[in-house]
N, C-alpha and C positions, 0 to 999 in steps of 0.2 A: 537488691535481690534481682530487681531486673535484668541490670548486668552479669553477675553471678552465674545465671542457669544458662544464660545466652549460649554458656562454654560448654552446655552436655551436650550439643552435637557436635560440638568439633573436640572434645577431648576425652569427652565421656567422664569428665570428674565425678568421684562416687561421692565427693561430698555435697556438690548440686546436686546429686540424682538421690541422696539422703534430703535434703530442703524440700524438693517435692513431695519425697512419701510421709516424712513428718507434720505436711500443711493439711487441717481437716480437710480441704477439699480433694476433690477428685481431679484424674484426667481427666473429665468431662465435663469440668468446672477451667475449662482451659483459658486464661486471662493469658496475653500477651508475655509474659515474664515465663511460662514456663517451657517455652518453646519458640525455633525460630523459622519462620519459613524456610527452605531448603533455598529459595533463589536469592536467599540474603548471606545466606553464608558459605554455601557449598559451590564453589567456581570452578574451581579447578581438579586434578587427580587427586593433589597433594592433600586438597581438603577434602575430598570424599575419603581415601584411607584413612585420615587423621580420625575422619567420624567415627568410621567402619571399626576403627580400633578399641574406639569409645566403646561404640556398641557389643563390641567384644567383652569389655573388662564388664560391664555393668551386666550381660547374661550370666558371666560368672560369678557376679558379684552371693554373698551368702545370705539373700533373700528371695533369690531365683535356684538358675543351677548351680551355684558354688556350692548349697545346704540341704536348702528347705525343699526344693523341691523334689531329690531324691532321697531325703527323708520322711518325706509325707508319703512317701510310696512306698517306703515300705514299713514304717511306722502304723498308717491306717491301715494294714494289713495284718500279715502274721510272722514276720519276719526280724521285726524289730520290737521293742518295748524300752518305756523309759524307766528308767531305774528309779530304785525306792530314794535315792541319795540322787536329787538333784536340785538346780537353779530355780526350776517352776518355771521353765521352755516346753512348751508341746504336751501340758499337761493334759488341757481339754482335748485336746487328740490323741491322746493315751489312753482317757477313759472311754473318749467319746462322748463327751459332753461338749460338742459344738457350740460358739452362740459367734452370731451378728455382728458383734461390735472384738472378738477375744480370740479368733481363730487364726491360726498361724498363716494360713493360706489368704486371711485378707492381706498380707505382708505382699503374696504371692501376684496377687492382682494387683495392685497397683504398682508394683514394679516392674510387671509385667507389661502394662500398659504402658511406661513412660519409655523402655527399650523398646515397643514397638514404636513410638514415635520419631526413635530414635533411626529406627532402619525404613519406617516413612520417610526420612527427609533426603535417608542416602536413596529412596528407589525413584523419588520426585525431584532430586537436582536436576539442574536443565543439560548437562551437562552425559551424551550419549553416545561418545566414542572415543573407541581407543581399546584394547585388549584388556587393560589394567582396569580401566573405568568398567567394563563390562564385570570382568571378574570379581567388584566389589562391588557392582549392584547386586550379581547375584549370589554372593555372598550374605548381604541383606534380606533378598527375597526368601532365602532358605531359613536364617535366622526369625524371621518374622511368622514362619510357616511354624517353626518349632515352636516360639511363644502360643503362637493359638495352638498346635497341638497339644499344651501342656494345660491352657488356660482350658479349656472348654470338655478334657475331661476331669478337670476337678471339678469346673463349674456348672457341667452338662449331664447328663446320663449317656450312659453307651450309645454308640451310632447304631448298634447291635439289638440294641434294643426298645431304645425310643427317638427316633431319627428325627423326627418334629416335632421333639418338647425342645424348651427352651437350651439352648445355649449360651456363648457370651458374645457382645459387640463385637462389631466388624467396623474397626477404624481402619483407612486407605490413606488417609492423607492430615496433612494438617489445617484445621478447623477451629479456631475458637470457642466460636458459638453453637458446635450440635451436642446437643442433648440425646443420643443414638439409643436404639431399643436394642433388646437383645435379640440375637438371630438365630433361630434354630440349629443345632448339631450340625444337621445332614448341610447347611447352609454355609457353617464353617469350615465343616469337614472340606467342599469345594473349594474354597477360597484355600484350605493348609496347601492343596493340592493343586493349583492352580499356581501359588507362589513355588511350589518346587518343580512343577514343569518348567517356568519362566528360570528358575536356580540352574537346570540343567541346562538350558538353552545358553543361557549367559557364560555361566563358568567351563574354564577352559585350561585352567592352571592348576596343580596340584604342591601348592606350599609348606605343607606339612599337615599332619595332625591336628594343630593347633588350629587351623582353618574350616570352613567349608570346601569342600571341593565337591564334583559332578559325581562320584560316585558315593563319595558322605550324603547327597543328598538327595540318589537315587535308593538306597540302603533305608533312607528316614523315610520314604513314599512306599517302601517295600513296607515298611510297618505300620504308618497307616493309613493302608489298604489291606492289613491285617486285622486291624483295629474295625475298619472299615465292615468287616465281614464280605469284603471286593478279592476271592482268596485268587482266583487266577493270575490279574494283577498282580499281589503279592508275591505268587510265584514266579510269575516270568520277572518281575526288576529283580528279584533275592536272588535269582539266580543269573540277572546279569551282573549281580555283583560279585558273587562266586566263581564266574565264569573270566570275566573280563577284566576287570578292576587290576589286580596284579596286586592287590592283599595275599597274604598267607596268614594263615590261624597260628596263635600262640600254643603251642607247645604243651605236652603235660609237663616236661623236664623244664620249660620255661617260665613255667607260668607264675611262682614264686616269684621270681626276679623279674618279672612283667610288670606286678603290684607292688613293688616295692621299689620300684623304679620312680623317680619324681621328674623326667626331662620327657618332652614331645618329641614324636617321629619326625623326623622328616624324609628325604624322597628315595635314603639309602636304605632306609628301615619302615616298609610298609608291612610292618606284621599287624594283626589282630586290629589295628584301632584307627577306624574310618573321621572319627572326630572327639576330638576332647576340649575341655575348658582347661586353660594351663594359668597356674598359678608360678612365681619364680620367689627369689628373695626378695625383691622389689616391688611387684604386686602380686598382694593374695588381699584375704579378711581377714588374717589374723584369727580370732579366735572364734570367726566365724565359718573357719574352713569347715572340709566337711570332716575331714581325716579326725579334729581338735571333739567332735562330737562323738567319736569311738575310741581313740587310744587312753588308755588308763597310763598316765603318769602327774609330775606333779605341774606341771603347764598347761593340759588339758583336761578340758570336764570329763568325758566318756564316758555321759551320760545317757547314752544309746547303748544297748545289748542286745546280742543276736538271743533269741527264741530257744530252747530247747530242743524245739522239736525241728528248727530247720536244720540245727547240730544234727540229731539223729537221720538227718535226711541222708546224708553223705555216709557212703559205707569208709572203712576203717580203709581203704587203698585208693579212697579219691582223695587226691592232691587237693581240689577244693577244699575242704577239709582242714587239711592246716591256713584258712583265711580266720578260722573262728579258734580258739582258744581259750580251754576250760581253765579257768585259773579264778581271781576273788579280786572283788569292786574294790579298787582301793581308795575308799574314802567311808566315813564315817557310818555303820547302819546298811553299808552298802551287801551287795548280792554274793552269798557264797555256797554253793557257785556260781560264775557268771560268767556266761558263754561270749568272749569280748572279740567284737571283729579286728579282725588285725588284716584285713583289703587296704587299708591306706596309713600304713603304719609310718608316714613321715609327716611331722607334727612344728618340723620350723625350719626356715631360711625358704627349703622348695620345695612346696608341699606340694603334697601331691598330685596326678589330673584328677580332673572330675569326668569319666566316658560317658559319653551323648551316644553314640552309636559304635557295635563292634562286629567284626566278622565271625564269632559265633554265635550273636543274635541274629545277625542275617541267616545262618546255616538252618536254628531254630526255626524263623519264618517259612526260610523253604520247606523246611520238613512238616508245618503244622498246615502249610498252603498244601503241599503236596496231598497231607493226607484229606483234606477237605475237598479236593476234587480227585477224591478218587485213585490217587496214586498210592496205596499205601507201601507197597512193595521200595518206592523212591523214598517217601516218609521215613520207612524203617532205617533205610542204609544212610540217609542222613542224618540221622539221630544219632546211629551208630558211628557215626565218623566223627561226631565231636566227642561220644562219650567215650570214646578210644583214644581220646588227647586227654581226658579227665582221671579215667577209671579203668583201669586195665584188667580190673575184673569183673566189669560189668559190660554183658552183650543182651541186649534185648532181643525179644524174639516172641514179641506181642504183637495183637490185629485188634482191628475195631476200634472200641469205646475203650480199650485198655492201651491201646496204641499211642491213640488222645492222650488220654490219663498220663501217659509218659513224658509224654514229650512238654504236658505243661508242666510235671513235675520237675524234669530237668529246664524248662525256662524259669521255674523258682529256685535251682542251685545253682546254675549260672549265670542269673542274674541279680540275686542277691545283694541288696548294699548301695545297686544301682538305680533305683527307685520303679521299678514295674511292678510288683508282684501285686499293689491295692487296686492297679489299671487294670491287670489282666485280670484279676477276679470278678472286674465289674464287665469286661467284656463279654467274660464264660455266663453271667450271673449266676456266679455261686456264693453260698453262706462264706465268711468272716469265720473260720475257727478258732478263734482266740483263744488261748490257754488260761489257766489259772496266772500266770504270769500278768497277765490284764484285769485290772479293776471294770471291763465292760462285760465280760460275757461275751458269746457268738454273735455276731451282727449280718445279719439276715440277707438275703438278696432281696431288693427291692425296700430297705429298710431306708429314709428318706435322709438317714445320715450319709450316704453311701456317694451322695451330693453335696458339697462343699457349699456354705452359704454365702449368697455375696456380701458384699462387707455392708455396712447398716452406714458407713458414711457416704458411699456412692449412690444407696439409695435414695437420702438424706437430701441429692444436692440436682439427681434425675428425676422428673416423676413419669419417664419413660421406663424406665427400668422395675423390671417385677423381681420379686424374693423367690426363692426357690420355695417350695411345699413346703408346711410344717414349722418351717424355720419364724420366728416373732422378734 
């Protein structure tokens, strides 16, 4: 085994980086086998990309962002439900019956942890020059930014709202022996921030989609510093990304063949998508993609369905709208009707991306940055320019608190599927409206569910490490 895992920095094997989350301990039960110092194996260019690639595949892998994790976003929300016909995946996150030791998101966490180890080793190789070398540390840097942004709001309360309650570890390097406590929001929040200053400084290349590049990860600092409630900030990078970047938004007449599209950009085609996880016929998860967990046929579950009511969200001439399709569960007992996402309607050989960040969620930020300092006159006309690529019959022409209201309503239809809409509720802190469609009822703002528990085995093996509230 010692041997074995040697290879998840330099190859990123998903079957080593399965041996670690299957072992009851934790990353922070780190024995020599599960990881390798950076100055024992990382020497050269060749082996830092060879890492960086690793690190690539195992973010996408269908325990992080390949699945789970833009699933829990919008599953613990109001956007998704799992079906009465399923495997018994994401049940307790369906009802909302969390525990300790059975929640989908401890998958989240410690896979989490071991790809950041993974992009600790490429920021800590000794090895610090050269274009190519720069460009995949901070490819790393940015990557590792996104883990903890993803990890510390399931794991955290809003920076929004409780800045200096707990958060999660802050690991920099590689360590065997620490036993780390957990570090406040507002604490992580700096460190996500601090790695994507270092992302932009570093990167200098733009190799497609499928990568990190300087604007991909000036786009992710635009949002949080969204998240943040930092809305100036927000504004001014959203709109250097709108401004400078050299993205163009996708299309209404495009936008179909956008999502149904299964191949990454690259430097001819910079439409709409600042970064994505790419899956091909060679590497994906199989039936752990994300696309396998929505389409209804006889090779996948699709045991995931869109909400009713986020169906009725979309008027009968938004293009959006044809992503969700009323039609009947096809499998036993299953839902009729059953509002079935059809966003990533390719289910084999090359499945589909997975978007990590797009140029109408930037447009979004600007618009809700805009209105938060006061600009709402910019707010409105940014709103309106993305909902004029969606909806050709809908013009806004709202102020205030209904202005707000709008604009997070269109970040819940056009981001949809992509896992925000459970983060933004917790940022706004508002109630969970969950439908009859849900075995939980309404889930409250400030309801201690609204906090993902840490896993009961990393508590198990820290006795630095504290449980979130409530949770036993």
């Amino acid at each position: 085994m010692k041997n074995l895992n040697k290879y998840i920095f330099l190859i990123g094997s998903f079957v080593a980086l399965l041996s670690i989350s299957s072992c009851t301990k934790s990353f922070l039960d780190q024995k020599p086998y599960t990881s390798i110092a950076s100055e024992d194996a990382l020497k050269t260019p060749a082996d830092i990309k060879t890492a960086l690639n690793g690190t690539y595949a195992n973010l996408r892998n269908g325990e992080l962002r390949g699945a789970a994790v833009p699933l829990l976003g919008d599953l613990l929300a109001d956007n998704i439900y799992l079906s009465s016909s399923n495997i018994g995946l994401f049940n307790g996150e369906n009802a909302y019956s969390i525990t300790t030791d059975g929640a989908y998101s401890n998958r989240v966490w410690f896979f989490a942890y071991a790809n950041i180890l993974q992009a600790n080793n490429i920021i800590d190789a000794p090895l610090n020059k050269g274009t190519d070398v720069l460009q995949y540390k901070g490819e790393a840097y940015a990557i590792r930014a996104l883990l903890y942004f993803d990890l510390v709001r399931l794991f955290g309360k809003s920076y929004t709202i409780a800045p200096n309650t707990l958060g999660v570890p802050i690991v920099l390097h590689y360590d065997p022996t620490i036993l780390p406590k957990r570090n406040t929001v507002a604490e992580v929040y700096a460190q996500i921030l601090s790695d994507l200053d270092q992302a932009i400084n570093l990167m200098s290349q733009y190799n497609g989609s499928a990568r990190f590049s300087k604007y991909a990860a000036i786009a992710l600092k635009a949002k949080v510093n969204l998240y943040k409630g930092n809305y100036q900030d927000a504004y001014d990078l959203a709109n250097d990304v709108l401004k400078n970047s050299g993205f163009t938004p996708v299309s209404r007449t495009a936008l179909a063949g956008y999502w149904s599209a299964a191949t990454p950009h690259d430097q001819a085609n910079k439409v709409e998508t600042l970064f994505e996880l790419v899956s091909d016929a060679f590497n994906h998860n199989g039936a752990d993609e994300l696309s396998m967990h929505y389409v209804q046929d006889d090779n996948s579950e699709g045991e995931m369905l869109s909400t009713q009511s986020l169906f009725d969200a979309y008027t009968s001439t938004d293009v959006r709208k044809n992503l969700i399709i009323k039609g009947v569960r096809n499998r036993l007992g299953g839902e009729d009707p059953a509002y079935i996402v059809n966003k990533y309607p390719v289910v084999a050989g090359d499945f589909n991306e997975k978007k990590v960040i797009r140029l109408s969620e930037v447009q979004l930020i600007a618009a809700e940055a805009a209105y938060r300092i006061t600009k709402e006159s910019e707010a409105l006309t940014l709103l309106n320019q993305l909902v004029a690529q969606r909806d050709a019959s809908l013009i806004y022409t709202s102020t205030g608190a209904t202005l707000l209201a709008d604009i997070i309503n269109e970040r819940r239809k056009e981001l949809a599927f992509e896992g925000d809409r459970f983060f933004d509720l917790n940022r706004l802190n508002q109630d969970i409206m969950r439908t009859e469609e849900y075995p939980s009822g309404i889930i409250k703002a400030g309801d201690y569910r609204r906090v993902m528990p840490i896993p009961l085995g990393e508590i198990n093996v820290n006795p630095n490490i504290i449980q979130n509230p409530d949770y036993h």
